[in-house]
Biopython code that builds the backbone (N, CA, C, O; Angstrom):
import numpy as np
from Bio.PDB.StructureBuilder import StructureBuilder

atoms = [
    (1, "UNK", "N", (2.976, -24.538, 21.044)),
    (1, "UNK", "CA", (3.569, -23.409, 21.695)),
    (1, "UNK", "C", (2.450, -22.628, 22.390)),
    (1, "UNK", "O", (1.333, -22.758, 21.888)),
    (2, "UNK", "N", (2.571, -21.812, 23.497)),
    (2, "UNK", "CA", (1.695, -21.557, 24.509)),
    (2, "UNK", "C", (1.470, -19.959, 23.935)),
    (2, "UNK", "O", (2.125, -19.532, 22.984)),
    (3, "UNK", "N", (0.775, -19.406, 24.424)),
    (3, "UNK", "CA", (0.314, -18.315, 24.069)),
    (3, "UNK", "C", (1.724, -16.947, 24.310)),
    (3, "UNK", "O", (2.256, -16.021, 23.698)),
    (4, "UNK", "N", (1.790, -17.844, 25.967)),
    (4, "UNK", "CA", (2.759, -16.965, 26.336)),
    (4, "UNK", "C", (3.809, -16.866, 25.808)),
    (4, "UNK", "O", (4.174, -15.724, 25.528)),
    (5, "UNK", "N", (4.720, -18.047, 25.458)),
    (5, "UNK", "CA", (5.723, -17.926, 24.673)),
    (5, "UNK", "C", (5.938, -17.306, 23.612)),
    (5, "UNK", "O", (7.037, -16.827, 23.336)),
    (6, "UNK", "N", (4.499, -17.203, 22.574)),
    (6, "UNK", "CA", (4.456, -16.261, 21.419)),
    (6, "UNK", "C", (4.472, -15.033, 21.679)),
    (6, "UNK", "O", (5.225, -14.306, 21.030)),
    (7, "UNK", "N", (3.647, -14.504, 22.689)),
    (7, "UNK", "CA", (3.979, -13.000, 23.113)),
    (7, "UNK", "C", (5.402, -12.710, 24.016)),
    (7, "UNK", "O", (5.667, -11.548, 24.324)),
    (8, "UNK", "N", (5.949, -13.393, 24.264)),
    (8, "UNK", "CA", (7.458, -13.223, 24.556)),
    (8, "UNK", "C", (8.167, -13.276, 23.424)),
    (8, "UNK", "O", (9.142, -12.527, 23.370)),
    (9, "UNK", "N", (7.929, -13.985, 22.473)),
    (9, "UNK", "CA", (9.033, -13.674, 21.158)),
    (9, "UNK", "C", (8.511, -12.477, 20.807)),
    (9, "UNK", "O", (9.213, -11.465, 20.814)),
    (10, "UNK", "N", (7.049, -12.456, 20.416)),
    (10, "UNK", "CA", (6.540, -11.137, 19.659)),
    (10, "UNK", "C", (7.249, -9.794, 20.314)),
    (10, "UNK", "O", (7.948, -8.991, 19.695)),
    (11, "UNK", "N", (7.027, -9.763, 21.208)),
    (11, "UNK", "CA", (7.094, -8.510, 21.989)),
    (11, "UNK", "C", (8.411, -7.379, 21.712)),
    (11, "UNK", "O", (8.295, -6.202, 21.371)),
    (12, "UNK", "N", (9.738, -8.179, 21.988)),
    (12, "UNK", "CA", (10.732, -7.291, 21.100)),
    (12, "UNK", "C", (10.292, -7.169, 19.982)),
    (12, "UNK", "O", (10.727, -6.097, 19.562)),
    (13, "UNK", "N", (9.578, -7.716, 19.118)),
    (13, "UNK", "CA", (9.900, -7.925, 17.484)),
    (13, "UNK", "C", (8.894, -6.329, 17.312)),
    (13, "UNK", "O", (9.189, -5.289, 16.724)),
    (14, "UNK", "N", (7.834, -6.647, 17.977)),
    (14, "UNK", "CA", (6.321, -5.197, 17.929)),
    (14, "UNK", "C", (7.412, -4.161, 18.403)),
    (14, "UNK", "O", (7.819, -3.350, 17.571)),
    (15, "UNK", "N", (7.917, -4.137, 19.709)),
    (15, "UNK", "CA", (8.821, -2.991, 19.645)),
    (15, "UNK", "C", (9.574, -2.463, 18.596)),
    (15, "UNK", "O", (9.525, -1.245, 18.425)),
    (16, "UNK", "N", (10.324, -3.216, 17.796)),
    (16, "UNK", "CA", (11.465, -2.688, 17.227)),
    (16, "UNK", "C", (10.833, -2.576, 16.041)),
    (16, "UNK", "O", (11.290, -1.622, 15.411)),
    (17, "UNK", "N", (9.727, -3.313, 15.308)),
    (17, "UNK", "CA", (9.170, -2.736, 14.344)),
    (17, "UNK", "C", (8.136, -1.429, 14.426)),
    (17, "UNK", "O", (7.898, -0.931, 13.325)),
    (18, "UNK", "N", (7.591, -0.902, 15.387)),
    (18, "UNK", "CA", (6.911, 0.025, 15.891)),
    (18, "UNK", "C", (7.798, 1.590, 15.838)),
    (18, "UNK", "O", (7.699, 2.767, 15.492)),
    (19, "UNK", "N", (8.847, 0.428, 16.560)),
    (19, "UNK", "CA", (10.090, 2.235, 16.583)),
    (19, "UNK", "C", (10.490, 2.429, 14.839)),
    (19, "UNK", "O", (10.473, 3.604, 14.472)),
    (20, "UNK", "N", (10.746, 1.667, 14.049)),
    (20, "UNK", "CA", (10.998, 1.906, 12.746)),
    (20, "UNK", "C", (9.797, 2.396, 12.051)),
    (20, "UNK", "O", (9.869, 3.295, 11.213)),
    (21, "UNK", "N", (8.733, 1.842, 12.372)),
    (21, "UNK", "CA", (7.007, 2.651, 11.964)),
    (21, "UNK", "C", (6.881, 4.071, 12.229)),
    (21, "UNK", "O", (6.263, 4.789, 11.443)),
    (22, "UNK", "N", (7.589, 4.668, 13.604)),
    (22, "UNK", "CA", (7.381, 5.648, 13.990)),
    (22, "UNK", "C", (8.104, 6.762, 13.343)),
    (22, "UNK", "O", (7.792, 7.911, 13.031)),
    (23, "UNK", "N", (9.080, 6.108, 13.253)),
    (23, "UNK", "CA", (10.231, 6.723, 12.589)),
    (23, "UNK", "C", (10.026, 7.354, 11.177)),
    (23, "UNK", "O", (10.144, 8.516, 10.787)),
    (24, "UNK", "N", (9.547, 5.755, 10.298)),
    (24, "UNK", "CA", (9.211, 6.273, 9.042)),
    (24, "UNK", "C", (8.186, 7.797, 8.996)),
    (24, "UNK", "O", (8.357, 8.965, 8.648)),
    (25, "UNK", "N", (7.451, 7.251, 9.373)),
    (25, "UNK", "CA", (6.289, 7.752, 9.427)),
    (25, "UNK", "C", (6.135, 9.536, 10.297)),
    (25, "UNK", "O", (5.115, 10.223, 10.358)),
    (26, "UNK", "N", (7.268, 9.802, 10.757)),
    (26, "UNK", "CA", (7.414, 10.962, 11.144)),
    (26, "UNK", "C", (8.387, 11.948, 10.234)),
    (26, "UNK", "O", (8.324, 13.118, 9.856)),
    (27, "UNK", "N", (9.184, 11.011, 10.105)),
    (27, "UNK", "CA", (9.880, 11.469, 8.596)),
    (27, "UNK", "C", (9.485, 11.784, 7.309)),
    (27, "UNK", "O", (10.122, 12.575, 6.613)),
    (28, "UNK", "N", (8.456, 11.211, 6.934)),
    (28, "UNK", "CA", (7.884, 11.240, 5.810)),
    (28, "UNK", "C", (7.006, 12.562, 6.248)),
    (28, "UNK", "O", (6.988, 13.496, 5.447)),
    (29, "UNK", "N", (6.219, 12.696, 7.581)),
    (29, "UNK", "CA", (5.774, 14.052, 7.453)),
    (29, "UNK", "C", (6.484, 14.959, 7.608)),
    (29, "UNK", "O", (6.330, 15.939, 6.879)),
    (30, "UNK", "N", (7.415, 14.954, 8.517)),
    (30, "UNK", "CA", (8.507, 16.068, 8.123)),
    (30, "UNK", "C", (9.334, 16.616, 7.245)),
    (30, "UNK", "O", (9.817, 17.713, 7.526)),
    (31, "UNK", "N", (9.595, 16.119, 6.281)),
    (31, "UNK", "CA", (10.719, 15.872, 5.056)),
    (31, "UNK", "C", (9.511, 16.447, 4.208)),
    (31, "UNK", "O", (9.623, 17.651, 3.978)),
    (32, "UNK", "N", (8.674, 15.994, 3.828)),
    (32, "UNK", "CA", (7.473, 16.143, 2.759)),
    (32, "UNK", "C", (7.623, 17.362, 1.858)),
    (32, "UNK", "O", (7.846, 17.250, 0.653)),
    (33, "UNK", "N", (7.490, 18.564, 2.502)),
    (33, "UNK", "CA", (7.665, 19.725, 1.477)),
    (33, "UNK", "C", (9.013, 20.009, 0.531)),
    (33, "UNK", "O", (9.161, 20.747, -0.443)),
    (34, "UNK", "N", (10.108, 18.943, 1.357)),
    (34, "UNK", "CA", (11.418, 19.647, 1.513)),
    (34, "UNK", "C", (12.317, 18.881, -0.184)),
    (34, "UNK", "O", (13.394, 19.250, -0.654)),
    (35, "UNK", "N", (11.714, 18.168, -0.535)),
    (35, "UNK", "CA", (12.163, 16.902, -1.310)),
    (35, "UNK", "C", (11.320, 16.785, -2.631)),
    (35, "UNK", "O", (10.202, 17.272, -2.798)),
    (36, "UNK", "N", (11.805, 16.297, -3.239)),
    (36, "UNK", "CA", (11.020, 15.503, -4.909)),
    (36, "UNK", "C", (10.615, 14.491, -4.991)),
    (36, "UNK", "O", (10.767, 13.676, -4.080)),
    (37, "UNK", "N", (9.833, 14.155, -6.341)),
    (37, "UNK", "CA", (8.953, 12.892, -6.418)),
    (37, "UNK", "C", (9.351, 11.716, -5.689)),
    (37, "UNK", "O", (8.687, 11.021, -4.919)),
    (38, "UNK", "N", (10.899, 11.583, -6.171)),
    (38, "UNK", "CA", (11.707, 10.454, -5.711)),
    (38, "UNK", "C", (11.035, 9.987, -4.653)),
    (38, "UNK", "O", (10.230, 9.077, -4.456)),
    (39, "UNK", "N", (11.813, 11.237, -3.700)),
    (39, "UNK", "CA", (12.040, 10.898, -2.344)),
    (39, "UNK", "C", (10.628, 10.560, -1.436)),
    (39, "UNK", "O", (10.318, 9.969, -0.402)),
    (40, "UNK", "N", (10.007, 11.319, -2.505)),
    (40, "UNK", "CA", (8.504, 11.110, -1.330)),
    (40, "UNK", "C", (7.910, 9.670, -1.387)),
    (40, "UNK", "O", (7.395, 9.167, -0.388)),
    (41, "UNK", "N", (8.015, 8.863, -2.866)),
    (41, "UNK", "CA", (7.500, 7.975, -3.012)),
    (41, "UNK", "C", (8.437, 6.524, -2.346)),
    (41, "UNK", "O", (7.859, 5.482, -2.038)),
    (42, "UNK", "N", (9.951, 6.719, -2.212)),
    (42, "UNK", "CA", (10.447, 6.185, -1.343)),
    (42, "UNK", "C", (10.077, 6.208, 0.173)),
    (42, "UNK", "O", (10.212, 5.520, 1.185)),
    (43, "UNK", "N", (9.473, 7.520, -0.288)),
    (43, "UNK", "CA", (8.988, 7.591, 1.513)),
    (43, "UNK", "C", (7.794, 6.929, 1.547)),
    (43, "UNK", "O", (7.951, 6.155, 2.491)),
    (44, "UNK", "N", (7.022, 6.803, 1.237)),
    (44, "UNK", "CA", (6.151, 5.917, 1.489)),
    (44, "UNK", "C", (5.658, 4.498, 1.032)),
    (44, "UNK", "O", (4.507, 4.067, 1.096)),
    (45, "UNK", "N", (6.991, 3.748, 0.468)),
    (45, "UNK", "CA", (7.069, 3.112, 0.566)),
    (45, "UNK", "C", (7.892, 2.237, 2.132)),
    (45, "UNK", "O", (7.700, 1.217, 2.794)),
    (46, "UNK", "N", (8.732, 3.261, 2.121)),
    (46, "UNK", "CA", (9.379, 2.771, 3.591)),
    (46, "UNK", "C", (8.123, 2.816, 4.357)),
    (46, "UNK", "O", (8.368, 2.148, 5.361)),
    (47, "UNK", "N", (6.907, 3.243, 4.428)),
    (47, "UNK", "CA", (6.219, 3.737, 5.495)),
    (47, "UNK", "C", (5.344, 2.320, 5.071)),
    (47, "UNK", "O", (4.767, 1.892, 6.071)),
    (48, "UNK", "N", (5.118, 1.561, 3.971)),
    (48, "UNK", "CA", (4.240, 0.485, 3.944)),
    (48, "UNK", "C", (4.874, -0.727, 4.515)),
    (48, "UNK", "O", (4.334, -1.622, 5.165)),
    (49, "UNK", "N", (6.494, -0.560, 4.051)),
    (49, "UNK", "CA", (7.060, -1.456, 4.412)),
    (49, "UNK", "C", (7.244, -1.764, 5.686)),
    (49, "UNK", "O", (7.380, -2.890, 6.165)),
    (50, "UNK", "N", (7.245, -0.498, 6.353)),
    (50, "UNK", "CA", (7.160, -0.470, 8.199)),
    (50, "UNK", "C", (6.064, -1.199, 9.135)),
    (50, "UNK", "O", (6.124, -1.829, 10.191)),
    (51, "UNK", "N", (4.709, -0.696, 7.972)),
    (51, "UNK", "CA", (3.318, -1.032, 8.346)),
    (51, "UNK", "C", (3.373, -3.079, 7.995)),
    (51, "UNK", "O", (3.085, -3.969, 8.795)),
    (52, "UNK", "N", (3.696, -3.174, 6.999)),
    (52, "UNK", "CA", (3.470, -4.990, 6.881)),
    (52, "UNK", "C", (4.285, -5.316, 7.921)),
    (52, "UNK", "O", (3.827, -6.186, 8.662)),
    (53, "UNK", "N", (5.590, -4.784, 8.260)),
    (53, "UNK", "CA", (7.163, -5.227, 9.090)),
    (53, "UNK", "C", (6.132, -5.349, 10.943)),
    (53, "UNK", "O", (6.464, -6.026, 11.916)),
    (54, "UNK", "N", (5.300, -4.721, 10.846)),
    (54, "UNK", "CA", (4.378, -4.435, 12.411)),
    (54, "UNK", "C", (3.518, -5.684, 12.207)),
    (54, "UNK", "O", (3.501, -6.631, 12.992)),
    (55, "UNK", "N", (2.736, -5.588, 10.969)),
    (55, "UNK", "CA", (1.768, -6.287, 11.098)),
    (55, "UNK", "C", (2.449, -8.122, 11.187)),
    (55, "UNK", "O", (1.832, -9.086, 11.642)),
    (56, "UNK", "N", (3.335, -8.125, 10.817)),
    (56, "UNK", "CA", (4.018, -9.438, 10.665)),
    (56, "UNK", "C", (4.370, -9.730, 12.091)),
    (56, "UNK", "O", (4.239, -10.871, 12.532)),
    (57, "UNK", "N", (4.870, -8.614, 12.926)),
    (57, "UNK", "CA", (5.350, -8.815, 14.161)),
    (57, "UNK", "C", (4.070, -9.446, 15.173)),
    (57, "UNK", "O", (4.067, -10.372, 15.984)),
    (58, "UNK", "N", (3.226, -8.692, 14.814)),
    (58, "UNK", "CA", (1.697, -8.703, 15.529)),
    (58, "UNK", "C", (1.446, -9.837, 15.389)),
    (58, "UNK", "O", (1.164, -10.541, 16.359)),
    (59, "UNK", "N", (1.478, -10.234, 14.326)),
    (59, "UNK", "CA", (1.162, -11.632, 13.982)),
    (59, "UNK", "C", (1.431, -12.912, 14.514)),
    (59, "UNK", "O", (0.734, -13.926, 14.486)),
    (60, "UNK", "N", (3.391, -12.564, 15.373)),
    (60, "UNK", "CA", (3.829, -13.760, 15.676)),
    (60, "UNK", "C", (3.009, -14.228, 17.164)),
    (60, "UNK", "O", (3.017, -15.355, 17.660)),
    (61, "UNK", "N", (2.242, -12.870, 17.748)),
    (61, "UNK", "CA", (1.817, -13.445, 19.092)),
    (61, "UNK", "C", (0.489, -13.379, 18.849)),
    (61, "UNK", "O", (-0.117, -13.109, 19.886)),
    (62, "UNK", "N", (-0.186, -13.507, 17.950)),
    (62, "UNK", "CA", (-1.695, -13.720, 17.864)),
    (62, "UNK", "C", (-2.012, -15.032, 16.948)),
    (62, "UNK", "O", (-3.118, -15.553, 17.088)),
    (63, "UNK", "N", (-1.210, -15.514, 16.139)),
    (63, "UNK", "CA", (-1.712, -16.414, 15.324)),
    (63, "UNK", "C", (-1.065, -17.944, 15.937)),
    (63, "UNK", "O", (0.159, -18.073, 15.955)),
    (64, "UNK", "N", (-1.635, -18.667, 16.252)),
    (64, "UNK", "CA", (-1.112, -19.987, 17.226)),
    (64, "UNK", "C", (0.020, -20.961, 16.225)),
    (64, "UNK", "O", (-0.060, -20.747, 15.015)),
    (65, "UNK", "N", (0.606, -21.552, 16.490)),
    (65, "UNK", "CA", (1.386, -21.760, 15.897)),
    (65, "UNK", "C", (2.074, -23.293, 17.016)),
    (65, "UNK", "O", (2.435, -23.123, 18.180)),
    (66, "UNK", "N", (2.101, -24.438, 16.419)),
    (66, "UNK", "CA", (2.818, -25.714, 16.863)),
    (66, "UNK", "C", (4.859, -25.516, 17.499)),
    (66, "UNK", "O", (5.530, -25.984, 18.419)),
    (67, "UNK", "N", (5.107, -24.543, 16.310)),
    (67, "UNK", "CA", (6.758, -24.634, 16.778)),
    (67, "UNK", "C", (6.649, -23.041, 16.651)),
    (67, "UNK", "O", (5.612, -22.379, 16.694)),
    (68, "UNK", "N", (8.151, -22.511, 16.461)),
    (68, "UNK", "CA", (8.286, -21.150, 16.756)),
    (68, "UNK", "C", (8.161, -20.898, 14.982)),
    (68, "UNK", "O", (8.657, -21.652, 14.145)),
    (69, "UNK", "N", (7.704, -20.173, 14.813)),
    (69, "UNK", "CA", (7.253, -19.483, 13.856)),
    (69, "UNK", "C", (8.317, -18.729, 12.699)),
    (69, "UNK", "O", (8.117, -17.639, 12.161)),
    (70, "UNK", "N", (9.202, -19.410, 12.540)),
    (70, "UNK", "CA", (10.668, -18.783, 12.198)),
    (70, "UNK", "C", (10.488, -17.653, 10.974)),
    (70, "UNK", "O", (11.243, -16.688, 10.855)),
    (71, "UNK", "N", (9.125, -17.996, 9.899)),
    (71, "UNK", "CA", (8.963, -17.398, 8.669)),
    (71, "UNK", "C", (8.781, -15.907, 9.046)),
    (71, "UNK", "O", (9.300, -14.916, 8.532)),
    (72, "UNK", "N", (7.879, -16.007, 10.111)),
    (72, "UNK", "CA", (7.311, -14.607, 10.222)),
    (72, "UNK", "C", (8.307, -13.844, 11.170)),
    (72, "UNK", "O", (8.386, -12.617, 11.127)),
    (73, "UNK", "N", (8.919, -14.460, 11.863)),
    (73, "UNK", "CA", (10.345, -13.742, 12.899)),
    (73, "UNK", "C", (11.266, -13.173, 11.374)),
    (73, "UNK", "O", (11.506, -11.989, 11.139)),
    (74, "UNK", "N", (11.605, -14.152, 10.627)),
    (74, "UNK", "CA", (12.719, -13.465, 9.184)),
    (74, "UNK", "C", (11.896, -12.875, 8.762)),
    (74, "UNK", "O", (12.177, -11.756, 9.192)),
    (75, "UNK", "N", (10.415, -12.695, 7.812)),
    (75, "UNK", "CA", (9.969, -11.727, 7.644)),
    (75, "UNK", "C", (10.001, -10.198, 8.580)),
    (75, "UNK", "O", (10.134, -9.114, 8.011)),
    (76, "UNK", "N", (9.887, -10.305, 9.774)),
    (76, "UNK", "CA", (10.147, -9.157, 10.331)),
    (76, "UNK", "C", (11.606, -8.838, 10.428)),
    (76, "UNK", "O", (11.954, -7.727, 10.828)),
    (77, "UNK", "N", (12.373, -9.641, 10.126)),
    (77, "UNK", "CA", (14.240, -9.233, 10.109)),
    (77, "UNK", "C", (13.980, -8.666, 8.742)),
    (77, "UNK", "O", (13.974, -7.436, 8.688)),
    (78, "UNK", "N", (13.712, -9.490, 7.351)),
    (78, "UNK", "CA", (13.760, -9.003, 6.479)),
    (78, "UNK", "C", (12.983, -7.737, 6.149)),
    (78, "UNK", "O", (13.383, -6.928, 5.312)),
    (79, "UNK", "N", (11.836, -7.597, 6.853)),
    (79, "UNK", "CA", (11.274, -6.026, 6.685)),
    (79, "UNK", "C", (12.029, -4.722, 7.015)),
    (79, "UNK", "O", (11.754, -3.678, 6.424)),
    (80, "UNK", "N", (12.996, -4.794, 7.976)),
    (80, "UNK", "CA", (13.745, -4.182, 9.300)),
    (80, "UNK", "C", (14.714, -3.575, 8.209)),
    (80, "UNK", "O", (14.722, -2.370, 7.956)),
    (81, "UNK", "N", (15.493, -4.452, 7.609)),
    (81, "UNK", "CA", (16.554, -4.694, 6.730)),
    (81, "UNK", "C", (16.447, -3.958, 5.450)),
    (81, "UNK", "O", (17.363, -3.335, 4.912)),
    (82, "UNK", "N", (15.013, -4.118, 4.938)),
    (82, "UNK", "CA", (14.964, -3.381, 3.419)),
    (82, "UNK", "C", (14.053, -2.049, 3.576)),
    (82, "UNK", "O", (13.714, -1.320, 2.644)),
    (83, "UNK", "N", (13.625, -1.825, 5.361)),
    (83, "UNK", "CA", (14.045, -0.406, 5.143)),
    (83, "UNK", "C", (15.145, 0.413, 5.620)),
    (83, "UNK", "O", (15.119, 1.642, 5.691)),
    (84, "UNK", "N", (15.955, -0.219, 5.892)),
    (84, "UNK", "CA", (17.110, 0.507, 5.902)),
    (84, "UNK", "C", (17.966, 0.618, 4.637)),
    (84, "UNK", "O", (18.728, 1.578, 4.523)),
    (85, "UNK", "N", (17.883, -0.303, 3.692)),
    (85, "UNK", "CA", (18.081, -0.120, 2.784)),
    (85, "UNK", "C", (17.532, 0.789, 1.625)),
    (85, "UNK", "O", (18.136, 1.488, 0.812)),
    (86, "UNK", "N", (16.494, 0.606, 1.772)),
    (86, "UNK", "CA", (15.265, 1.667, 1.057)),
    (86, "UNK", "C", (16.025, 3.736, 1.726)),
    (86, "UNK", "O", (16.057, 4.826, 1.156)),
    (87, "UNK", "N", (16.361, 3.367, 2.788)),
    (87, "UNK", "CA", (16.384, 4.397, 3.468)),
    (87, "UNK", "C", (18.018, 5.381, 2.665)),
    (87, "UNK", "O", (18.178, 6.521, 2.229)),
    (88, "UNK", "N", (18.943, 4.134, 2.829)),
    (88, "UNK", "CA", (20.058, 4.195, 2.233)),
    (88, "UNK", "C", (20.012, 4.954, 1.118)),
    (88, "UNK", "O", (20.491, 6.075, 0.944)),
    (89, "UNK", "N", (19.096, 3.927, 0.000)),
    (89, "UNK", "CA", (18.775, 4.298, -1.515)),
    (89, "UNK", "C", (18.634, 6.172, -1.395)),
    (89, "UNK", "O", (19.290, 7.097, -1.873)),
    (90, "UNK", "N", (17.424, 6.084, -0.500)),
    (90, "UNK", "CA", (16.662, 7.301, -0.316)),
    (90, "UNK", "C", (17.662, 8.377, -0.297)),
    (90, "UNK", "O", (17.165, 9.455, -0.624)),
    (91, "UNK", "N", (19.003, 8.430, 0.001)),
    (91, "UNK", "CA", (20.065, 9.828, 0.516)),
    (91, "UNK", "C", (20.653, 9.884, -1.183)),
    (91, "UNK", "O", (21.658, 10.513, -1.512)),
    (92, "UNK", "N", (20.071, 9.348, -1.825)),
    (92, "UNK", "CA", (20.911, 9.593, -3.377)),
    (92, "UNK", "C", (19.564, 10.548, -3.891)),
    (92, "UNK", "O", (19.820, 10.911, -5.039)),
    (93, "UNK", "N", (18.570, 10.946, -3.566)),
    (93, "UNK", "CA", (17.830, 11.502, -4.102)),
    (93, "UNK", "C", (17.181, 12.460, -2.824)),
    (93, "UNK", "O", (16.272, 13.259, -3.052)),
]
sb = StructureBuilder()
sb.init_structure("model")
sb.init_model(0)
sb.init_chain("A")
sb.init_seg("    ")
for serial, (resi, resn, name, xyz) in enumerate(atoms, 1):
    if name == "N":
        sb.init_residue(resn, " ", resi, " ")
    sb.init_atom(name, np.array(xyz, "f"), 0.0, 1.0, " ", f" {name:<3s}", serial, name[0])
structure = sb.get_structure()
C-alpha cells in the first residue's frame, strides 16, 4: 500500500479522533471544579482514551503496511465508541 493511500484512510480517522481529543479535553478543563472524584477521574480517563484513539489514527498513515490496516482502523472505531460510552457512564455521577 502506497503512502498515499494510508494518508487518505488516515486522514478522516486523525480528524474525527482529534475532534473527540478536543472535546475531551476541553471538558475536562471546564467541568473540573464543578464535579467529584468520580467524575474527574472518568474525565481523564476519557482524555487518555482520546489521546491512544489519535495516536492509533496517526499511526494508520505513518506506519507502512502491505494491505489496509484493518486492526488499527477498529482500534480507532473502538476508541471512538468507549468514549462515548465512558461519557454516557460519566452523566450518572
Amino acid at each position: 500500500m502506497t503512502a498515499w493511500i494510508r494518508w487518505k484512510i488516515a486522514t478522516p480517522l486523525i480528524g474525527l479522533s482529534v475532534l473527540v481529543l478536543i472535546a475531551a479535553v476541553f471538558g475536562t478543563w471546564a467541568w473540573w471544579s464543578f464535579n467529584g472524584p468520580i467524575y474527574r477521574a472518568l474525565s481523564v480517563i476519557i482524555c487518555l482514551v482520546a489521546a491512544a484513539t489519535f495516536a492509533a489514527a496517526l499511526s494508520v498513515g505513518i506506519k507502512p503496511a502491505r494491505d489496509v490496516p484493518w486492526l488499527r482502523i477498529g482500534l480507532v472505531g473502538l476508541g471512538i465508541l468507549t468514549n462515548f460510552g465512558l461519557a454516557a457512564l460519566q452523566d450518572y455521577f
